[in-house]
C-alpha positions in Angstrom: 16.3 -30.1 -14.7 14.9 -27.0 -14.6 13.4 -25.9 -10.8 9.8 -26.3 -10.5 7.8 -23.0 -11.0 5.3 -22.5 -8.7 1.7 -21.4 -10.7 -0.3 -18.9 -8.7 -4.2 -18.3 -9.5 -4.3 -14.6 -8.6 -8.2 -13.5 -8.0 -8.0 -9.7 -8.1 -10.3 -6.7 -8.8 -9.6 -4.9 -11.8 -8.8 -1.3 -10.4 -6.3 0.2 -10.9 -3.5 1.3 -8.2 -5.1 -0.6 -5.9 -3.1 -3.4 -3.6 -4.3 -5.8 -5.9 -3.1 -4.1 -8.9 0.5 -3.5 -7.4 0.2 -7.3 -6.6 -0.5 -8.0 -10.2 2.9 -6.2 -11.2 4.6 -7.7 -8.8 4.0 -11.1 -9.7 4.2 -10.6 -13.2 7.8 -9.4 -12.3 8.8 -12.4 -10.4 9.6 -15.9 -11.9 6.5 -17.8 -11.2 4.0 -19.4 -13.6 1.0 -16.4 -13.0 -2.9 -16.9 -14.1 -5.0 -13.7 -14.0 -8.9 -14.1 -12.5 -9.9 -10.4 -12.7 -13.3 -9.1 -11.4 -15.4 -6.3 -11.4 -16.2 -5.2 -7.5 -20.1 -6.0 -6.9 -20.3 -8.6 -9.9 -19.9 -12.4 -10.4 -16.5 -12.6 -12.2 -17.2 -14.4 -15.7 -14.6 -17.0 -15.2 -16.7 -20.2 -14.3 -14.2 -22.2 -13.2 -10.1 -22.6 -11.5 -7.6 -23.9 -13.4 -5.3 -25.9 -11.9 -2.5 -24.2 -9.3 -0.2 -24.6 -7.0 -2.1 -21.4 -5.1 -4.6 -19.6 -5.6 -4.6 -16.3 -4.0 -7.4 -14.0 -3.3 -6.6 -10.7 -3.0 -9.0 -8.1 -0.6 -10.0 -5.6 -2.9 -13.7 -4.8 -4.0 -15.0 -7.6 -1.9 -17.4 -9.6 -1.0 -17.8 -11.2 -3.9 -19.0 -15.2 -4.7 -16.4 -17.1 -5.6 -18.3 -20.6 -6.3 -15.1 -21.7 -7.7 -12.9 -20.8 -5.1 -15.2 -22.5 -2.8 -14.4 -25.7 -5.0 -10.6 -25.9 -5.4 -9.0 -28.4 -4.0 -5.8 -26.6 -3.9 -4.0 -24.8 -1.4 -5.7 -21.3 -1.3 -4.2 -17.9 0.5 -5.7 -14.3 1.3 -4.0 -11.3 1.6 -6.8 -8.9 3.9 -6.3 -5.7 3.7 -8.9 -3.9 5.1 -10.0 -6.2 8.1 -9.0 -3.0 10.6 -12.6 -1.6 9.4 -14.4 -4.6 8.0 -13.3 -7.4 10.0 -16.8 -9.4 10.2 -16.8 -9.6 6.6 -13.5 -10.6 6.7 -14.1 -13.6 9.3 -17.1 -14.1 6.7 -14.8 -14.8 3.8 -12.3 -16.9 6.2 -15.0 -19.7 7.1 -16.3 -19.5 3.7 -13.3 -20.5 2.0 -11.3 -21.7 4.4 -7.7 -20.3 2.9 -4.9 -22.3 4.3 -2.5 -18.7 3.9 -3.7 -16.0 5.5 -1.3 -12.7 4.8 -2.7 -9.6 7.2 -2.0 -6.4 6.2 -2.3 -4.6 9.5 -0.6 -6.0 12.4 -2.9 -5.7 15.4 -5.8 -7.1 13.0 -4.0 -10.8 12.3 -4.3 -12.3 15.3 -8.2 -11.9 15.2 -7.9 -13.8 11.5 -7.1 -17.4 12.9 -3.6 -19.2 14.1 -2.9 -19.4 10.5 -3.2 -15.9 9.8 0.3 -13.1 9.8 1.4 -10.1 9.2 1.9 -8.9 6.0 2.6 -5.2 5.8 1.7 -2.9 2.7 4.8 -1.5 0.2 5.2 0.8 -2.3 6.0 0.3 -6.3 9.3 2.0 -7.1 8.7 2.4 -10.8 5.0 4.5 -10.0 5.8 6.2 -6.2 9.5 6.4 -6.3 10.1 10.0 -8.2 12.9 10.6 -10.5 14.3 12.7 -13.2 11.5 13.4 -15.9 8.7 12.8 -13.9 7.7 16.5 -13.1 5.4 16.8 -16.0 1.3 16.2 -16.6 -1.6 18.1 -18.3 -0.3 21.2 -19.6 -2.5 23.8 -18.2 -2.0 22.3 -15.0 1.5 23.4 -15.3 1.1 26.8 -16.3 -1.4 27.6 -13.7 -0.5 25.4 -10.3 2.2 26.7 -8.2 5.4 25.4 -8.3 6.0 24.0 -4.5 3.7 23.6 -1.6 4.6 23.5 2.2 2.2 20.0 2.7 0.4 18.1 0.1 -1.7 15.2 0.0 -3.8 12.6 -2.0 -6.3 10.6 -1.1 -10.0 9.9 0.4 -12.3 12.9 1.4 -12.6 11.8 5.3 -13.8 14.5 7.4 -11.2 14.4 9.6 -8.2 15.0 6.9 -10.7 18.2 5.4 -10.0 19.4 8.6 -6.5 19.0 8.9 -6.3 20.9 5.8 -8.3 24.0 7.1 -6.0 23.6 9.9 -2.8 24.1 8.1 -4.3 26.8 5.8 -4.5 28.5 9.3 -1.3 28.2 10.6 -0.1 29.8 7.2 1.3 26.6 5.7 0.6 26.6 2.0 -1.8 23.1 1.2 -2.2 21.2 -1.7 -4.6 18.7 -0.5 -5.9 16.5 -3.5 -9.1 14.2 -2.9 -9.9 11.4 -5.1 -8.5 13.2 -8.0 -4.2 12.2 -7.9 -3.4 8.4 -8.3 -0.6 6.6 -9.0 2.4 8.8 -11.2 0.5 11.7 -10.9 0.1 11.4 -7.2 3.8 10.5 -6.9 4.2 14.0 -9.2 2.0 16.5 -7.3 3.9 15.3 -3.7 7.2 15.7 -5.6 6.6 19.8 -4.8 6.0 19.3 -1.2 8.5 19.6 1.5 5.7 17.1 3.6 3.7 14.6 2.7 0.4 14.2 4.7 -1.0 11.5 6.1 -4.0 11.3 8.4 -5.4 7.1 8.4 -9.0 6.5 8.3 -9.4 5.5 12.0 -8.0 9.1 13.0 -11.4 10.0 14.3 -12.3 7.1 16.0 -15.0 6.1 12.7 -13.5 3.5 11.3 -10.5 1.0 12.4 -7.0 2.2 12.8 -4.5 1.7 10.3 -1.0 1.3 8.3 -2.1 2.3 5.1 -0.2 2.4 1.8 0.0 5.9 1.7 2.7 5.7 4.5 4.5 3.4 2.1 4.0 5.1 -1.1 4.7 8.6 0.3 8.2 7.5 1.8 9.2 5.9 -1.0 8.7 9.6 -3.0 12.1 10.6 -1.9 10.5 14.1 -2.2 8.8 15.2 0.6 9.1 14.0 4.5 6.6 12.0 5.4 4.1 13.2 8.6 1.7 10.6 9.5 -0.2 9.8 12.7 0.6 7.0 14.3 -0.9 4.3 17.0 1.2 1.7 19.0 0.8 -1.8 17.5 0.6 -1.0 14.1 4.0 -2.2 13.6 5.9 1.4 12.8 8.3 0.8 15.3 9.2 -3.0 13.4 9.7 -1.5 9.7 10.8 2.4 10.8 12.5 4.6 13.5 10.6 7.8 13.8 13.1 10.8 13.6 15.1 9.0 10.5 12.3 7.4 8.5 9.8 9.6 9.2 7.8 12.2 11.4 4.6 11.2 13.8 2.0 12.9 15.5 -1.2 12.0 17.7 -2.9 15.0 18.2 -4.1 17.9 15.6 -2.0 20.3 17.6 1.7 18.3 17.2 0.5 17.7 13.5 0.6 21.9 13.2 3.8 22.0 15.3 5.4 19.3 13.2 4.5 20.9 9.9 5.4 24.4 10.6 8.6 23.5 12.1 10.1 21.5 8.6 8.1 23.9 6.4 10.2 26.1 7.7 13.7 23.5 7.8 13.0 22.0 4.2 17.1 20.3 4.8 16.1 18.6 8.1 12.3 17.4 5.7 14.7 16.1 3.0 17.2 14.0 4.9 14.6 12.3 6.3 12.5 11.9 3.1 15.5 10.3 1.6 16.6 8.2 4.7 12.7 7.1 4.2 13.0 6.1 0.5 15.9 4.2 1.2 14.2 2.2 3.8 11.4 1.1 1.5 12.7 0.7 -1.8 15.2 -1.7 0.4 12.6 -3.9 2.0 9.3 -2.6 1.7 8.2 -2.8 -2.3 5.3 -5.3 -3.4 8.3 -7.8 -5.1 9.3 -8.0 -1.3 5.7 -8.8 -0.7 5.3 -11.2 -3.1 8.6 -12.6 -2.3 7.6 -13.8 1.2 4.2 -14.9 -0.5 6.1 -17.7 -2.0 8.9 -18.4 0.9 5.5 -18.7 3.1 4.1 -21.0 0.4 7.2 -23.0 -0.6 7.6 -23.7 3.5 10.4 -21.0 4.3 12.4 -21.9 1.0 13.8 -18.3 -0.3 13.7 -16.9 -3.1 15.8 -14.5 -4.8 13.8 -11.8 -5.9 16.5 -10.0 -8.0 17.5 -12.7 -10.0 13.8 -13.9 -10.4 13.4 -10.3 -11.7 16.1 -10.4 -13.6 15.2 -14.0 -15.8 11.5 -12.2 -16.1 12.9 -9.5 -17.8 15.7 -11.1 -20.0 
């Protein structure tokens, strides 16, 4: 007899290369019976109703959002919370709302505030969109004709003040920048990192403005392979559980070491690339959204493992 597949109601938003998206993949990739509730962030989703499942799994991404159905199902329901470091009374909100059985916490110092249910669940990386290999130096033409053809530090992501500044900052010291806001995501952010020795990365509680944390950029730009990854870091946000600083990666606290730490591999691109490649190794070993999705289900199936390569594998045959 053939072994029971579990059936998983994912409730996602549909943007793209967004946690929930790389969750999507993931699951698709795995050997489990997967039904697809997508919404659009700020609207009721059209589906009415839940069909039946063995979970069904709400991930945080354009929330709040009603869910009348969620509220409803009788089954066994999880939440992976990703941003509860800056929006934790909403959060709590959703928690007593839907009372979730699972609760999957992305940063570490956040999930003990979520319930005695509630654990860690750390952010990855997707090999086949950060991970860069041969034939992936292309995009847009022009863009290649007119950028330049390596940069000291580079970075994509959100306009905060705070990483404007950092940018200015490195411009000064005489560090070529290529900092990219809301306009790089997935392969072409992966590409445009590719021709920096570092990859920035400044998280949104950096000022003190909003709540400190692991975000996926730390995941996504160690798995690059490319470019050394330089990121500020706080105790108990779990670093020092998934990396070793000094192999994996490079940290800073202040604006000053961030400058110091730049210019010194800018300037000692072999010493940047061992480590970037030391840091790929690490994640694409134990810290891609399969792995995620894989203790999902070994959570769910009560510590049962699964075997996420051969899962892969029947998905794919």
């Amino acid at each position: 007899m053939a072994p029971h597949r579990p059936r998983i109601a994912l409730i996602r938003a549909e943007v793209p290369h967004t946690t929930a998206w790389y969750y999507l993949r993931a699951f698709r990739r795995l050997g489990v019976d997967l039904v697809d509730l997508p919404f659009r962030p700020g609207k009721k989703p059209e589906w009415k109703s839940m069909p039946g499942a063995d979970l069904a799994l709400l991930i945080d991404c354009g929330l709040p959002v009603d869910f009348p159905a969620l509220e409803r199902f009788g089954g066994a329901k999880g939440f992976v919370s990703i941003d509860s470091c800056h929006k934790l009374p909403m959060h709590h909100t959703l928690c007593d709302r839907y009372s979730f059985d699972f609760i999957w916490v992305a940063q570490k110092h956040v999930a003990k505030d979520l319930g005695s249910n509630a654990r860690w669940l750390p952010l990855a990386a997707e090999p086949e969109t950060h991970a860069c290999r041969p034939g992936m130096a292309g995009g847009p033409f022009l863009d290649r004709l007119l950028r330049r053809s390596h940069y000291d530090i580079a970075m994509c992501g959100a306009p905060y003040g705070h990483r404007r500044r950092f940018e200015k900052l490195f411009r000064r010291a005489g560090l070529s920048a290529r900092f990219l806001f809301r306009k790089r995501f997935g392969l072409d952010a992966t590409r445009e990192l590719a021709r920096a020795t570092i990859g920035f990365n400044a998280g949104a509680g950096f000022d003190g403005k909003r709540g400190m944390d692991m975000n996926m950029r730390v995941f996504e730009t160690m798995a690059n392979g490319q470019c050394m990854l330089l990121t500020n870091t706080y105790e108990g946000l779990g670093y020092e559980d998934l990396f070793t600083e000094g192999r994996h990666y490079i940290g800073f606290r202040t604006e000053a070491e961030a400058v110091q730490k730049a210019l010194y591999y800018a300037s000692r691109p072999e010493e940047a690339i061992a480590i970037a490649r030391e840091g790929q190794r690490r994640v694409l070993q134990n810290h891609t959204y399969v792995h995620r999705c894989g203790e999902i289900l070994s959570s769910f199936l009560e510590g049962r493992k699964v075997d996420l390569h051969a899962e892969a594998e029947r998905e794919r045959a």
